[in-house]
C-alpha angles and dihedrals in degrees: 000000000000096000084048090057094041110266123134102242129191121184127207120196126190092200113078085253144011116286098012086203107064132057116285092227089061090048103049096074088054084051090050103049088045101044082063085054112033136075088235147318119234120191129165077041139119131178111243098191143009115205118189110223140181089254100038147295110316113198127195120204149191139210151075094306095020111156109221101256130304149200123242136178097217127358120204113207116207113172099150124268144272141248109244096191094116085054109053102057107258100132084068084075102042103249115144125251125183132214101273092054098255122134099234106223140191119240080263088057103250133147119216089267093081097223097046127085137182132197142165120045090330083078101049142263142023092050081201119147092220093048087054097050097045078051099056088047092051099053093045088057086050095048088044090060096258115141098236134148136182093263100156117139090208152000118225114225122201135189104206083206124132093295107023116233122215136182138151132181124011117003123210088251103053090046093052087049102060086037095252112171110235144158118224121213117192122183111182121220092228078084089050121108097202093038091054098041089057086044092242101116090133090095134097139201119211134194135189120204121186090242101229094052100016099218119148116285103166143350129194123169142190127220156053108320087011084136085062099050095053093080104074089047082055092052096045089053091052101057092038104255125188126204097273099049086061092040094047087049109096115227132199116268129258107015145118083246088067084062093080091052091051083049083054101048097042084061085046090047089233107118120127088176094073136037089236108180113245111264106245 
């Protein structure tokens, strides 16, 4: 927003790359694109101190790739945020708060005092505003005597960033991390009509597939309106899609959500779109 409007703008990371939750090959278009347009990324990097001067801010920082001090007009801190559960009284009425701060709730959303019930980023992870909302639904139609439960397979996550990022499910890292067997599909949007016809081919569409049934495990995607494309990957997860159930589904041409079929048939081995080498 504030390149957009003008402003120089130079980013430092702690984490060893923007946006530590998602892929880095998701991430690295989004470097890409901001390295051309920013005064400089720092990862691997904190600011040690911040020193108000006559002529400015000047930071000081400390890392692997950490710049000697500058001067800046504004700085916008931005660490992540914090429970405020032992702050707003709930303990008075016996509700339990633990040490972090968080409300501890059931899958029905209550709290251990039966007839309260919490929702949204007071409850845990993930702080996001569409889990919260699916949760305060879902404790009205308990309260209201309906039998409901938090039975969701996964939460989406989006960076609305230049390009947006967007997963849900399993990432790669995480797979490769508890040792799931899984097999990955990529389909890059420089083989996209629509992509290439808004000058936008830099995205990419990713699918991860468990590599004995092949049902969806994971999806993460790059690009504008990426946020807008997760959904159906949500929804195939949900009802236990494999990859030729998404391969088999016709999409509109030509558009971005086309992207996520072609994933699918280059794990089928089925895409005309695209010279894809024989698996061996």
């Amino acid at each position: 927003v504030y390149d957009a409007l003008g402003s120089k703008i130079s980013v430092v990371e702690l984490a060893d790359s923007l946006i530590p939750g998602a892929d880095r090959d998701l991430i690295r278009p989004l470097h890409k694109r901001l390295e051309k347009r920013y005064e400089g990324i720092y990862v691997k990097t904190k600011v040690t101190a911040l020193t108000a001067q006559k002529n400015g801010l000047k930071a000081t920082f400390e890392g692997d790739n950490a710049p000697d001090p500058q001067v800046y007009d504004r700085v916008l801190v931005a660490v992540g945020r914090r429970p405020n559960g032992a702050s707003i009284g709930a303990d008075a009425a016996g509700v339990t708060v633990n040490e972090r701060g968080f409300i501890p709730v059931d899958k029905q959303m209550r709290t251990n005092v039966a007839h309260i019930h919490a929702i949204g980023d007071i409850v845990g992870e993930p702080m996001l505003a569409h889990k919260a909302t699916h949760e305060g639904k879902l404790a009205a139609e308990v309260i209201a005597g309906h039998k409901r439960a938090f039975d969701a397979r996964t939460i989406p996550s989006v960076a609305y960033t230049d390009p947006e990022i967007a997963w849900m499910g399993l990432t790669e890292t995480q797979a490769k991390a508890q040792g799931i067997e899984f097999e990955k599909a990529s389909f890059p949007w420089a083989a996209s009509g629509r992509a290439l016809a808004t000058a936008r081919d830099e995205g990419m569409t990713k699918l991860l597939f468990d590599k004995s049934s092949k049902r969806l495990l994971g999806a993460g995607m790059v690009g504008p309106n990426a946020g807008e494309l997760i959904a159906e990957t949500v929804l195939a997860l949900e009802m236990g899609a494999d990859a030729e159930d998404i391969g088999l589904t016709i999409h509109p041409h030509p558009t971005l959500s086309e992207t996520v079929f072609f994933a699918a048939e280059i794990a089928e081995g089925s895409i005309t779109d695209l010279y894809m080498p024989k698996k061996r």
